[in-house]
Rosetta silent file (secondary structure, phi, psi, omega in degrees, C-alpha in Angstrom):
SEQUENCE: XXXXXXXXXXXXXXXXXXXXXXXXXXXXXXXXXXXXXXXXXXXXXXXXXXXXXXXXXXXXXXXXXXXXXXXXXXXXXXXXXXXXXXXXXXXXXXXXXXXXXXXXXXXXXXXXXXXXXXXXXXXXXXXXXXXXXXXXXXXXXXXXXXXXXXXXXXXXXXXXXXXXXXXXXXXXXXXXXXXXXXXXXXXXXXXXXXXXXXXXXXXXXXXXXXXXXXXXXXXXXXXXXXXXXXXXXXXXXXXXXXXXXXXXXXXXXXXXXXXXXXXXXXXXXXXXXXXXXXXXXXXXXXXXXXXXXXXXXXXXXXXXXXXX
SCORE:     score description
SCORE:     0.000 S_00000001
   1 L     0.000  131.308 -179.378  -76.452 -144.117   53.296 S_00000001
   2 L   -68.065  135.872  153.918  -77.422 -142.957   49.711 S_00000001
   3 L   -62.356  -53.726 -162.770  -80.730 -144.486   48.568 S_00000001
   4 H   -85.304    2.622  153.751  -80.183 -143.847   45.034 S_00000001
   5 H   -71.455  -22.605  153.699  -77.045 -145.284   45.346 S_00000001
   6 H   -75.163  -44.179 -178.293  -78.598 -148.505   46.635 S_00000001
   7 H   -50.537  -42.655 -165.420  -81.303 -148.395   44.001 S_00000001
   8 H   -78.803  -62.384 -169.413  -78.480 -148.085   41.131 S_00000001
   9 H   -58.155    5.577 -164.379  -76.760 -151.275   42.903 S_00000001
  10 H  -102.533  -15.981 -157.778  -79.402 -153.022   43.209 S_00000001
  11 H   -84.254  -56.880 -169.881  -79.932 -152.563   39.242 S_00000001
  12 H   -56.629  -38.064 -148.495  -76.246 -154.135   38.723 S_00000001
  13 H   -81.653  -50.751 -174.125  -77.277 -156.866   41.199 S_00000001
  14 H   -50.336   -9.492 -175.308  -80.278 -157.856   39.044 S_00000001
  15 H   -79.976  -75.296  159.019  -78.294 -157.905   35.835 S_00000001
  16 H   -34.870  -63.349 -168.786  -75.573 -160.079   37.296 S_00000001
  17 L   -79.324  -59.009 -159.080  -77.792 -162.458   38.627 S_00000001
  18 L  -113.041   32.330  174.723  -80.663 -162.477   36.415 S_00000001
  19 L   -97.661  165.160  172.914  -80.134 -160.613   33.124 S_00000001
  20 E   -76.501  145.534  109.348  -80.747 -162.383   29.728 S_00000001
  21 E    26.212  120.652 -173.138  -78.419 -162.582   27.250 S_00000001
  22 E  -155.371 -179.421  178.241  -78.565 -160.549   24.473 S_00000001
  23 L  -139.088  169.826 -172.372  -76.529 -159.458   21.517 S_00000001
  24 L  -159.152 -177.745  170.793  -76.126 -155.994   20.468 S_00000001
  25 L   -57.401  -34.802 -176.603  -74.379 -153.309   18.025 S_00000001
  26 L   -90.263   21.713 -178.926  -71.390 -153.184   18.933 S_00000001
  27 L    52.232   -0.998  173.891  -70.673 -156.895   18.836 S_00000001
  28 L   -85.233    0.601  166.394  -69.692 -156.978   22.402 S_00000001
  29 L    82.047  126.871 -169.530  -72.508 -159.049   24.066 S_00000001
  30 E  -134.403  159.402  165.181  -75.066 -157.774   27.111 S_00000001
  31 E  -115.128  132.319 -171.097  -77.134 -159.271   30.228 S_00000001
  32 E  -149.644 -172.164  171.227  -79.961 -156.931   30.174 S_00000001
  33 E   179.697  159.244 -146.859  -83.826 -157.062   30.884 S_00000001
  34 L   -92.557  143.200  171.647  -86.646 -154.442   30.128 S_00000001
  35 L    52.094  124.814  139.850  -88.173 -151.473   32.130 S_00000001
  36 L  -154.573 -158.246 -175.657  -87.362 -149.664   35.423 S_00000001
  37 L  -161.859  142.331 -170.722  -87.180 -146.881   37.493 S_00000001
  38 E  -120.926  153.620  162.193  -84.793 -144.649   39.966 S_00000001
  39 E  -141.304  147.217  177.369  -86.166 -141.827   42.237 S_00000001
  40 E  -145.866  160.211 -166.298  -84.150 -139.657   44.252 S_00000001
  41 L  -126.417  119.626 -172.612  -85.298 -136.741   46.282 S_00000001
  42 H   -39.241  -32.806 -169.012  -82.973 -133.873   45.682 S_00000001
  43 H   -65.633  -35.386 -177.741  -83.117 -132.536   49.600 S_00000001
  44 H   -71.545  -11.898 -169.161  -81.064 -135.598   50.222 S_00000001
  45 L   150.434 -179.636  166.294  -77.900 -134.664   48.092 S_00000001
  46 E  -103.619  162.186 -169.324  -76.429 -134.426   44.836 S_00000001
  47 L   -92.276   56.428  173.653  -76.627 -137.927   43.268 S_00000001
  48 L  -100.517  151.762  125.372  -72.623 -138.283   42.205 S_00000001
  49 L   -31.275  127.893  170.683  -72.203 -142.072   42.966 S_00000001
  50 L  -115.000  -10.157  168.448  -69.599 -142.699   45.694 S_00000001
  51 L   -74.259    8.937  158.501  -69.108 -146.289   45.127 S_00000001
  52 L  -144.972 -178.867  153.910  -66.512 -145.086   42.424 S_00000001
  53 L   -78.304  112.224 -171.431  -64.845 -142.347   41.354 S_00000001
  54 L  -108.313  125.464  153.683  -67.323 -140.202   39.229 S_00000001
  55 L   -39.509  132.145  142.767  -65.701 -137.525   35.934 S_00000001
  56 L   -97.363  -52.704 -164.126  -67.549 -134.821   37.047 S_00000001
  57 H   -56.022  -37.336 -178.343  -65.432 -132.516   34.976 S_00000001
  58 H   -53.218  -73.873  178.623  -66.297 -135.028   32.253 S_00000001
  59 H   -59.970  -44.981 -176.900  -70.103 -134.902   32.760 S_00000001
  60 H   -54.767  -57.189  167.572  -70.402 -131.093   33.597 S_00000001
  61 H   -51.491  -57.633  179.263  -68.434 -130.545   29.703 S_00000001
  62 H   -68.344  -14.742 -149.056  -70.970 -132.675   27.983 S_00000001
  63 H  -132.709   16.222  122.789  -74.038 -131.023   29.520 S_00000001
  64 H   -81.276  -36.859  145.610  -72.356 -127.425   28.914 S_00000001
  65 H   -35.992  -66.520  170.157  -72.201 -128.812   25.424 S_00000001
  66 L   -53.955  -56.736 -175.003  -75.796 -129.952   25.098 S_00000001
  67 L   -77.250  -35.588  138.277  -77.091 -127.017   26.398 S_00000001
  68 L    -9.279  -25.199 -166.317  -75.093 -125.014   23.842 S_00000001
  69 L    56.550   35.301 -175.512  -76.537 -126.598   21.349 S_00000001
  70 L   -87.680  168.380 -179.468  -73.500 -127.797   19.609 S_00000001
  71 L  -135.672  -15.919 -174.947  -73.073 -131.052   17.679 S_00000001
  72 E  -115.151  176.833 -121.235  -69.334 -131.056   17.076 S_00000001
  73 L  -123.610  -12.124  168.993  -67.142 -132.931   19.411 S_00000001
  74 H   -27.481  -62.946  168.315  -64.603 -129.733   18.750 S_00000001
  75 H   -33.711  -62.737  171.895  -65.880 -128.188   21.873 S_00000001
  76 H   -61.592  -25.899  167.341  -65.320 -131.374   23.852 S_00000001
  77 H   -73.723  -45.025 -178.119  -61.751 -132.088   22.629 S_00000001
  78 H   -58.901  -27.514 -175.674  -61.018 -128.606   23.520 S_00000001
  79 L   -92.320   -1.080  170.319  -62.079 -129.302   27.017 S_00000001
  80 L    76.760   31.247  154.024  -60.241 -132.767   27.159 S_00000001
  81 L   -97.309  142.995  171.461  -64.014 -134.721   27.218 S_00000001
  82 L  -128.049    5.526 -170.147  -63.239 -137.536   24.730 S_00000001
  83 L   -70.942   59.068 -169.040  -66.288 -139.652   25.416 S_00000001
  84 L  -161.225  -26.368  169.699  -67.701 -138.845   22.283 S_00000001
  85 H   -25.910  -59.769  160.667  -64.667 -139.667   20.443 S_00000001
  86 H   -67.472  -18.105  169.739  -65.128 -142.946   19.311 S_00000001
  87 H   -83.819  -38.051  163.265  -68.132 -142.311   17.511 S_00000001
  88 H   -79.971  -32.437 -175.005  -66.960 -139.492   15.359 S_00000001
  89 H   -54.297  -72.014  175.313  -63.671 -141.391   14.766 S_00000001
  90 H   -47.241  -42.263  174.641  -65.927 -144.510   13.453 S_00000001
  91 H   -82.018  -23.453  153.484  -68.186 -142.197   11.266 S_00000001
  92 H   -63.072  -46.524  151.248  -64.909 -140.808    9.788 S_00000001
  93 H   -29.774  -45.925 -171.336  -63.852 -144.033    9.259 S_00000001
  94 L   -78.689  -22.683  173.352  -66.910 -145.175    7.856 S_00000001
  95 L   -63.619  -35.662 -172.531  -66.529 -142.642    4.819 S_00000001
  96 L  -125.295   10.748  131.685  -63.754 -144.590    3.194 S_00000001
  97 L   -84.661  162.449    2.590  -65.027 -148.194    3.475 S_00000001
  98 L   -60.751  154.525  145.377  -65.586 -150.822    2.026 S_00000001
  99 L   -26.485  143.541    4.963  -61.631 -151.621    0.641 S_00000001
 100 L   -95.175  141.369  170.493  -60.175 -150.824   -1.563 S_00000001
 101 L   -49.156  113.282  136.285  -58.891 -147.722    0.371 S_00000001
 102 L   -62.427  -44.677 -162.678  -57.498 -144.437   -1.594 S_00000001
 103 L  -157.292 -171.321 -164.101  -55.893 -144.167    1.142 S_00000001
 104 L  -136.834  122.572 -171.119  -55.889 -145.578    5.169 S_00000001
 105 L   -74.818  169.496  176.037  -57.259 -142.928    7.395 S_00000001
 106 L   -58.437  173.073  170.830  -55.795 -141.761   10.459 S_00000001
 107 L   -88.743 -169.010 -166.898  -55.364 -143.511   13.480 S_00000001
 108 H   -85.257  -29.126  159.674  -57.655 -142.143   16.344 S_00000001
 109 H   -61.649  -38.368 -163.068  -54.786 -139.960   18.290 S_00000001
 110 H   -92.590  -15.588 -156.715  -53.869 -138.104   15.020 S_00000001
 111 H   -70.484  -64.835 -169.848  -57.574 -137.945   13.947 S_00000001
 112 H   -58.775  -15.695  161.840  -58.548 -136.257   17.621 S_00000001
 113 H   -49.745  -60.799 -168.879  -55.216 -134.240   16.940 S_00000001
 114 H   -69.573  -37.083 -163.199  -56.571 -132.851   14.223 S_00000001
 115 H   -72.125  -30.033 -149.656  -60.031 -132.313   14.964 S_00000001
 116 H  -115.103    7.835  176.928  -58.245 -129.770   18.261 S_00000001
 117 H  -141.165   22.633 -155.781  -55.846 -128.151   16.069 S_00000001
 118 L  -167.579   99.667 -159.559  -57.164 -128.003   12.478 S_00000001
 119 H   -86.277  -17.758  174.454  -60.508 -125.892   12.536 S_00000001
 120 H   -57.594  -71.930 -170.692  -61.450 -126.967    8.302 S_00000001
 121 H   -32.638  -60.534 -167.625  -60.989 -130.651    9.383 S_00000001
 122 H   -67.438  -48.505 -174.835  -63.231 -130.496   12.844 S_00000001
 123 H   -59.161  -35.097  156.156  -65.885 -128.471   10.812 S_00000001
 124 H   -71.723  -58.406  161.894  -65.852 -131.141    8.318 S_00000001
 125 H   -82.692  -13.130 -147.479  -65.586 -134.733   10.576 S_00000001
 126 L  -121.130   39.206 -172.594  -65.878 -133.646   13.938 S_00000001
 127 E  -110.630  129.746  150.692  -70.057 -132.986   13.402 S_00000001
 128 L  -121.633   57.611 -170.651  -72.133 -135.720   14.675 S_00000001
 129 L    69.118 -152.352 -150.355  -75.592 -134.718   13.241 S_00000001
 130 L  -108.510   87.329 -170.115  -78.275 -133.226   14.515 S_00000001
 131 L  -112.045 -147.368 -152.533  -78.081 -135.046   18.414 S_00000001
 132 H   -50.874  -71.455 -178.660  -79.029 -134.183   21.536 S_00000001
 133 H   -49.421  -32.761 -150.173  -77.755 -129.938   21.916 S_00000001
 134 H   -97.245  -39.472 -163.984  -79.087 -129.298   18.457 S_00000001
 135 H   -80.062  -20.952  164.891  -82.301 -130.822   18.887 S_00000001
 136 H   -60.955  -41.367 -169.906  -82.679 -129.056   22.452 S_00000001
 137 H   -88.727  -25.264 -153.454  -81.694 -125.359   21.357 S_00000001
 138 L  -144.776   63.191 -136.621  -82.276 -125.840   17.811 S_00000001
 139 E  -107.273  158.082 -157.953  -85.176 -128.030   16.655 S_00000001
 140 L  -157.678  127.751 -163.366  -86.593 -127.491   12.632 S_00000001
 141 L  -142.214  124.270  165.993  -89.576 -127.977   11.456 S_00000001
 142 E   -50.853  104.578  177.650  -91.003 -127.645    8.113 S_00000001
 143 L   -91.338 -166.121 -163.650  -93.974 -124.967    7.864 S_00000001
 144 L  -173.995   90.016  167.119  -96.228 -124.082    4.840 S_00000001
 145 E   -85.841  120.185  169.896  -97.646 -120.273    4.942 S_00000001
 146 L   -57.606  -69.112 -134.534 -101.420 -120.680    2.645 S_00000001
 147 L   -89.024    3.239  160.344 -102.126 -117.501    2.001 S_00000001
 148 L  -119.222    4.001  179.408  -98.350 -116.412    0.787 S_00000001
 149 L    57.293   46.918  156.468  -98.089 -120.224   -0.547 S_00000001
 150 E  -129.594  167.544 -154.219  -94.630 -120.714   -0.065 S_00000001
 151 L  -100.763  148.361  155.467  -92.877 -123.190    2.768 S_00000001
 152 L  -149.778  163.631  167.170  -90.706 -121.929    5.682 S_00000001
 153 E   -67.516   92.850 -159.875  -88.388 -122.952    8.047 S_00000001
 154 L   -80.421  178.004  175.021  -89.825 -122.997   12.125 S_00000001
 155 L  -176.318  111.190 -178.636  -86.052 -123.278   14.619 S_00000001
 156 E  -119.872  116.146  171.848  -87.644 -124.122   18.135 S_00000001
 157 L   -81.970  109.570  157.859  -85.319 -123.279   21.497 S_00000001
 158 H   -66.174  -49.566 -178.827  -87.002 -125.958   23.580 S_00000001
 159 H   -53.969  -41.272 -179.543  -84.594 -124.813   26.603 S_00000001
 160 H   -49.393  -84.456  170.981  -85.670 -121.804   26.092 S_00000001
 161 H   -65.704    6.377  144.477  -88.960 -122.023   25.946 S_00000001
 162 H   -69.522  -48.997 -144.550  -89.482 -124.383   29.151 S_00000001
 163 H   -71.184  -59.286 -160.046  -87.410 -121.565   31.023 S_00000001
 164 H   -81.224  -16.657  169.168  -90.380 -119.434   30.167 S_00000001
 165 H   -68.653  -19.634   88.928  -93.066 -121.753   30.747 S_00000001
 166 H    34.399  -83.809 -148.784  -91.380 -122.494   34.013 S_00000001
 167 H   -81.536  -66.926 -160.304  -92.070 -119.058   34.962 S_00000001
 168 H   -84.304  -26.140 -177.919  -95.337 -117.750   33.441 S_00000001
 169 L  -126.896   49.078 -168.241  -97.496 -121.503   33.677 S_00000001
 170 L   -39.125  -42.917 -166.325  -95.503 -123.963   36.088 S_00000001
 171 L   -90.351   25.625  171.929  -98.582 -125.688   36.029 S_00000001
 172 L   -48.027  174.441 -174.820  -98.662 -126.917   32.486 S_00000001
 173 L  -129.617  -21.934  159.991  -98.655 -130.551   31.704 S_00000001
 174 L   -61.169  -31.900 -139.574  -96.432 -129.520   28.679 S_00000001
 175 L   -72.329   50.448 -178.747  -93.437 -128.741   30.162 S_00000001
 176 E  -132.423 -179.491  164.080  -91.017 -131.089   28.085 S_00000001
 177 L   178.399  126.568 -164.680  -88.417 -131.523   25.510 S_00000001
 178 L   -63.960  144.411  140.329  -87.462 -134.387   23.064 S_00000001
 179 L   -86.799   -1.537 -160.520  -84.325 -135.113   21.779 S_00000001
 180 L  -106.309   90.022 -178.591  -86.030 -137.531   19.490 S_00000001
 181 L  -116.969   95.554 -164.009  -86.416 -136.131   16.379 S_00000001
 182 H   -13.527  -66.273  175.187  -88.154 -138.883   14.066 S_00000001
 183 H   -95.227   82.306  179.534  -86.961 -137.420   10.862 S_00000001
 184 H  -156.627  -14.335 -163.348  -83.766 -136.971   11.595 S_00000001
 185 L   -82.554   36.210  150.750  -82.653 -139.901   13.296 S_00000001
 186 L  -102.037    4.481  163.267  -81.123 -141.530   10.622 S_00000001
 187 L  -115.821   20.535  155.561  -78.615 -138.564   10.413 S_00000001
 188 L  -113.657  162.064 -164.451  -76.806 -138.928   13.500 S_00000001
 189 L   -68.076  -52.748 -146.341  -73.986 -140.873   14.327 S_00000001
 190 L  -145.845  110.198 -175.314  -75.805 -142.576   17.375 S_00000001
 191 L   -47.043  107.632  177.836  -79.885 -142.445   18.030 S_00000001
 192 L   -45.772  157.533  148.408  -80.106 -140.788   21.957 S_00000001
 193 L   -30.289 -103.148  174.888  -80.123 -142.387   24.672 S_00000001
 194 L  -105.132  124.649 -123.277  -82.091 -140.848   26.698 S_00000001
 195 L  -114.935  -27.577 -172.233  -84.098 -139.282   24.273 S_00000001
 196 E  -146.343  160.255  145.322  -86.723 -136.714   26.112 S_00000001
 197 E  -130.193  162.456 -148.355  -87.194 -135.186   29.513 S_00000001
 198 E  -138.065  128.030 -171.714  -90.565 -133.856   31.475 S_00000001
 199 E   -94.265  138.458  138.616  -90.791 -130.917   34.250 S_00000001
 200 E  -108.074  135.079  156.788  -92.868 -130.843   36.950 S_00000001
 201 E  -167.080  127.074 -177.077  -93.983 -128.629   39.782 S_00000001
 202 E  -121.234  129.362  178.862  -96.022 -128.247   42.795 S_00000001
 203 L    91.352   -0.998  178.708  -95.475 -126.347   46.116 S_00000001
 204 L    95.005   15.316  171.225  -92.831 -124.402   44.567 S_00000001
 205 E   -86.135  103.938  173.765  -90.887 -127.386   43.952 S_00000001
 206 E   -97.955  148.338 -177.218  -89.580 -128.462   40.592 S_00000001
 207 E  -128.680  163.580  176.091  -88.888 -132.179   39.527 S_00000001
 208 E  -140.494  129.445 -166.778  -87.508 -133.805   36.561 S_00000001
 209 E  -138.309  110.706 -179.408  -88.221 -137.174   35.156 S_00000001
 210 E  -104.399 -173.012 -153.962  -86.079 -138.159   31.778 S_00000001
 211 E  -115.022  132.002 -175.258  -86.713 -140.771   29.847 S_00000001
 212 E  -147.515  126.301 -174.299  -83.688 -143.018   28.474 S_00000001
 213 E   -57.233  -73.414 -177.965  -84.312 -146.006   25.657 S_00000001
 214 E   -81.243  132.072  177.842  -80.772 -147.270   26.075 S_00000001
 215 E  -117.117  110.509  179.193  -78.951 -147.831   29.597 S_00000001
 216 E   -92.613   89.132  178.541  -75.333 -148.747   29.655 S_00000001
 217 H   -90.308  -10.911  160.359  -75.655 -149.005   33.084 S_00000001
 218 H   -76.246  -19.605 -179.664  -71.996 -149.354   34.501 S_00000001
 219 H  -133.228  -11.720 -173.662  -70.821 -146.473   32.635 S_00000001
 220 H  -113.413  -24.423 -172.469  -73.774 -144.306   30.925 S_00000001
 221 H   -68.378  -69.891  175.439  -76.373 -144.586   33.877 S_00000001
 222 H   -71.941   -5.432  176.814  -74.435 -142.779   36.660 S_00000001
 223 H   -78.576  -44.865  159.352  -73.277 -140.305   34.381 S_00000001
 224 H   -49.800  -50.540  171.838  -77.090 -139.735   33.343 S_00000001
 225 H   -41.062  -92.873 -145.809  -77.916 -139.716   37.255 S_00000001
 226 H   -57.952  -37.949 -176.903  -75.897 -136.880   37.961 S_00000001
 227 H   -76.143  -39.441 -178.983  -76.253 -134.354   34.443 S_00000001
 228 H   -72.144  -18.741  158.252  -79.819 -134.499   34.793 S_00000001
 229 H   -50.331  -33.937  143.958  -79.355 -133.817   38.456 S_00000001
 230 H   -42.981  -64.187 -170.365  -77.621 -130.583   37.168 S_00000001
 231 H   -77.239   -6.276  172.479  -79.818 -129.899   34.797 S_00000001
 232 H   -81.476  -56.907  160.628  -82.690 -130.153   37.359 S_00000001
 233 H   -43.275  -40.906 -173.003  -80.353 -127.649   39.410 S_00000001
 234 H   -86.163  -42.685 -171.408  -79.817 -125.122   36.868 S_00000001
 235 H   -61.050  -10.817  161.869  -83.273 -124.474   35.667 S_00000001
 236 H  -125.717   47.069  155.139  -83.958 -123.709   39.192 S_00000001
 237 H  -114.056   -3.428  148.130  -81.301 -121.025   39.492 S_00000001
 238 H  -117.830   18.681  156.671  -83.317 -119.845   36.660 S_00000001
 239 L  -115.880  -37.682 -176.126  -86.830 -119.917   37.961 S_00000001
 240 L    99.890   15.343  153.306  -86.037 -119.533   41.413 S_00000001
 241 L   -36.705  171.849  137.280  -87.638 -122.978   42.043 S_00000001
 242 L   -98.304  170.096 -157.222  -86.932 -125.156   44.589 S_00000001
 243 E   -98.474  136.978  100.205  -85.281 -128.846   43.473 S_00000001
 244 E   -14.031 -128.916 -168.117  -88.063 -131.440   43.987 S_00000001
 245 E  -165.239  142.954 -159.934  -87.231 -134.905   43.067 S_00000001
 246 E  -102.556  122.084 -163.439  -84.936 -136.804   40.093 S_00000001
 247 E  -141.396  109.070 -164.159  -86.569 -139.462   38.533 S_00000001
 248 E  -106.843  115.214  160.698  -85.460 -141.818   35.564 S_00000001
 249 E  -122.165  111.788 -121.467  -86.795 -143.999   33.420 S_00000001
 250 E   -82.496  123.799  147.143  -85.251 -147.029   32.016 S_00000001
 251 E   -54.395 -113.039  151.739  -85.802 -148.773   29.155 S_00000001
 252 E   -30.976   48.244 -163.884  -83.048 -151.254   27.855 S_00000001
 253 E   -73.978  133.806  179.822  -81.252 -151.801   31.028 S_00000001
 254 E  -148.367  164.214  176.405  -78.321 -153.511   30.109 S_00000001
 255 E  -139.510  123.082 -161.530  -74.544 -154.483   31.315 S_00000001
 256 E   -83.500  142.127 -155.188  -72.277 -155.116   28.644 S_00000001
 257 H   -62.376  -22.512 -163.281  -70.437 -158.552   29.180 S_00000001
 258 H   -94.609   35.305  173.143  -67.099 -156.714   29.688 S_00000001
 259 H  -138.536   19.630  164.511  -68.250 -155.006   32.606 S_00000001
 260 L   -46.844  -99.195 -120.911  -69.473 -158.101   35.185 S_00000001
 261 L   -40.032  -58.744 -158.293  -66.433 -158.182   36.977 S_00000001
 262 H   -57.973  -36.938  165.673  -66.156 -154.182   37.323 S_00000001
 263 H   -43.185  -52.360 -177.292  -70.177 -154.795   38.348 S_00000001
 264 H   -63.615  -46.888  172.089  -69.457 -157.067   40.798 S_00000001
 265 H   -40.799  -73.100 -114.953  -66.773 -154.771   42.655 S_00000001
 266 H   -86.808  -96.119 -141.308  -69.233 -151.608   42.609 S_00000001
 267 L   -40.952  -19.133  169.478  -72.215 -153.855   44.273 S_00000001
 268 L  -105.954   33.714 -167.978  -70.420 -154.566   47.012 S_00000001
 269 L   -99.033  138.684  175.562  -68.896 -151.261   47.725 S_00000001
 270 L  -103.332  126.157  156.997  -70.810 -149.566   50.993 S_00000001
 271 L   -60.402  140.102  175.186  -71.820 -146.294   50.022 S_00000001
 272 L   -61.853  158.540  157.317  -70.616 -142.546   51.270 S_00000001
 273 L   -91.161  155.952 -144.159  -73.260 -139.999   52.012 S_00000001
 274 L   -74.018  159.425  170.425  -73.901 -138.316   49.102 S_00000001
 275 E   -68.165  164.646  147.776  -71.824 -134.417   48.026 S_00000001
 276 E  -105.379  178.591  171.081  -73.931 -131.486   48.072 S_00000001
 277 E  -135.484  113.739  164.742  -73.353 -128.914   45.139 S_00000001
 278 L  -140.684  152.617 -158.649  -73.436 -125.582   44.331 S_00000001
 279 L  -110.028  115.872 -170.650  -73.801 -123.496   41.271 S_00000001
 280 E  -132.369  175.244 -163.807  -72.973 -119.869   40.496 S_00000001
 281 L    42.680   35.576 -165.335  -72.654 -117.661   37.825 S_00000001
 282 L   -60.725  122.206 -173.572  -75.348 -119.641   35.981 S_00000001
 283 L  -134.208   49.600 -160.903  -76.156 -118.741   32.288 S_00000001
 284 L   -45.961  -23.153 -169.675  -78.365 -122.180   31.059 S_00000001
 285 L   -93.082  -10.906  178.952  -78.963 -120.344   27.555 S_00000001
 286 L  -109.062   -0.660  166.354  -75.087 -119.684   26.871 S_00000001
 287 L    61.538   52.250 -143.573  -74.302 -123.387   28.730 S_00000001
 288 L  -137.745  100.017  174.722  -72.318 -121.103   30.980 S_00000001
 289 L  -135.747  163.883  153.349  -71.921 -122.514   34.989 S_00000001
 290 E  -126.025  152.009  174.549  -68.892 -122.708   37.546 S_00000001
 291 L   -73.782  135.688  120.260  -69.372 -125.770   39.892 S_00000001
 292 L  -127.558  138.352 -171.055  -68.005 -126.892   43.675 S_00000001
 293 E   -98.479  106.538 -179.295  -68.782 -129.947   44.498 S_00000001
 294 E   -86.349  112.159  164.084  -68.671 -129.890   48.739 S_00000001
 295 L    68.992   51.107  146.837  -68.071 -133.547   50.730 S_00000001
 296 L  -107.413  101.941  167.978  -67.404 -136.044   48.215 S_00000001
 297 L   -65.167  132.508  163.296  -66.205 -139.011   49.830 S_00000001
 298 L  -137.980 -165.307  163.091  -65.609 -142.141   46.944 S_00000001
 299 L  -103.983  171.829 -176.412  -64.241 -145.472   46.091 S_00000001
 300 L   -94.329  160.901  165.519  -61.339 -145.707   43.576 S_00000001
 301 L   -22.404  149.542  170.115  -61.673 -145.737   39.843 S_00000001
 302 L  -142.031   83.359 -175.147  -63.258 -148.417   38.678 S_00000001
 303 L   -34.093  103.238 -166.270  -61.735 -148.906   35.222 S_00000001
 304 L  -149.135  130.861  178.682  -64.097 -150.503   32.377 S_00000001
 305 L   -41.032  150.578  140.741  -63.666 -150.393   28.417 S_00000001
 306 L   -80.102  129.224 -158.244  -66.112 -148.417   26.134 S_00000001
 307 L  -102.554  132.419 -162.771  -68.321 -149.803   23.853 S_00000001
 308 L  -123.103    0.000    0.000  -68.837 -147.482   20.726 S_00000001
């Protein structure tokens, strides 16, 4: 029996029974409540959820994104991830309101049409600021040299530079990197999520504990489980680490109203024992892996709108 697969259900069950009410952005309505925490100890498995059917292919493509440091959703359309869709579609949108209209923009099939075959267009709409990949690979910071008295431009690889800190001082206390870059956030489509994550390691054992504001937890939570579960994976195929233990911590936890029912299924689903994984040809600074996922047992799909 998966633990963190109880732990996650046990999250749903508190929601259902006891979250508050809440309103939100997207006008769809939440039961939510404040603070938690998941732990999982890597030796036990990889953490895909078995009480559904988990995108892997889905999740592996966004987190081969991120670590790229890309921002436009090109990449992801090429690879058939669309979860990202609706938000550049809505910030395209958002360009030509209020009414009156020159003209009525596409619908969302020709718009993602475009963005995968019409490289001006995607370089122009299909950017959604400076989010998560840009601020890991590519984060810019205004400097000020005295002595030649003119300003420059700093560009900080955070991935980067954990991988070496990893290596030469494991036992730093530093050993992070934000996505949360104050002045900036008002130039992205959609303020992360889960906004920073923090390294650890002792005994030759590395852990990872991120940090996440917002939780969508029927549909953004296990997806969150498992890529930092990756990303906990890769960096130690490139220290030569051993995996430690995956550790999250929740802010917002919330369940969006139009995902009781689909809630209710999953909690009563008896969990599989968990997949193992393994990962070759690993290249974390080119966002370059191949995958097989060994002895994943699930549940069927469990079908639930998205709220963008």
């Amino acid at each position: 029996m998966s633990n963190i697969e109880k732990q996650y259900q046990g999250i749903l069950r508190k929601l259902v029974l006891y979250g508050k009410e809440k309103g939100d952005r997207t006008g769809t309505g939440t039961l939510s409540y404040f603070g938690d925490q998941i732990r999982h100890n890597m030796a036990d498995g990889f953490p895909l959820l078995t009480t559904k059917k988990m995108a892997v292919k889905t999740m592996m493509t966004e987190l081969k994104w991120f670590l790229k440091g890309d921002a436009n959703i090109k990449y992801l359309v090429d690879n058939n991830c669309h979860i990202w869709d609706g938000d550049a579609y809505k910030n395209y949108r958002n360009k030509f309101e209020p009414a009156p209209y020159q003209f009525t923009p596409d619908t969302m099939e020709e718009f993602i049409n475009k963005i995968k075959t019409d490289d001006e267009f995607a370089k122009q709409w299909g950017e959604l600021g400076p989010i998560y990949g840009k601020q890991w690979r590519n984060w810019e910071s205004q400097k000020f040299n005295v002595a030649k008295g003119e300003g420059y431009l700093l560009q900080i690889d955070q991935i980067a530079k954990l991988i070496v800190d990893l290596k030469k001082n494991p036992n730093s206390r530093r050993l992070m990197v934000s996505a949360w870059n104050v002045g900036e956030i008002e130039e992205v489509v959609l303020p992360p999520c889960h906004y920073g994550f923090q390294c650890y390691v002792s005994e030759g054992k590395l852990s990872l504990m991120w940090n996440q504001r917002s939780c969508d937890t029927f549909l953004g939570i296990p997806f969150n489980i498992a890529s930092y579960a990756t990303l906990l994976l890769l960096l130690c195929k490139e220290t030569g680490l051993e995996a430690g233990e995956l550790i999250g911590n929740l802010g917002d936890v919330h369940l969006y109203k139009n995902h009781v029912q689909q809630a209710k299924e999953q909690i009563v689903r008896e969990p599989f024992p968990l997949p193992t994984i393994e990962l070759s040809n690993v290249n974390i600074l080119n966002g370059e892996w191949d995958y097989e996922i060994k002895g994943y047992e699930y549940h069927p799909t469990i079908k639930a709108p998205l709220s963008n």
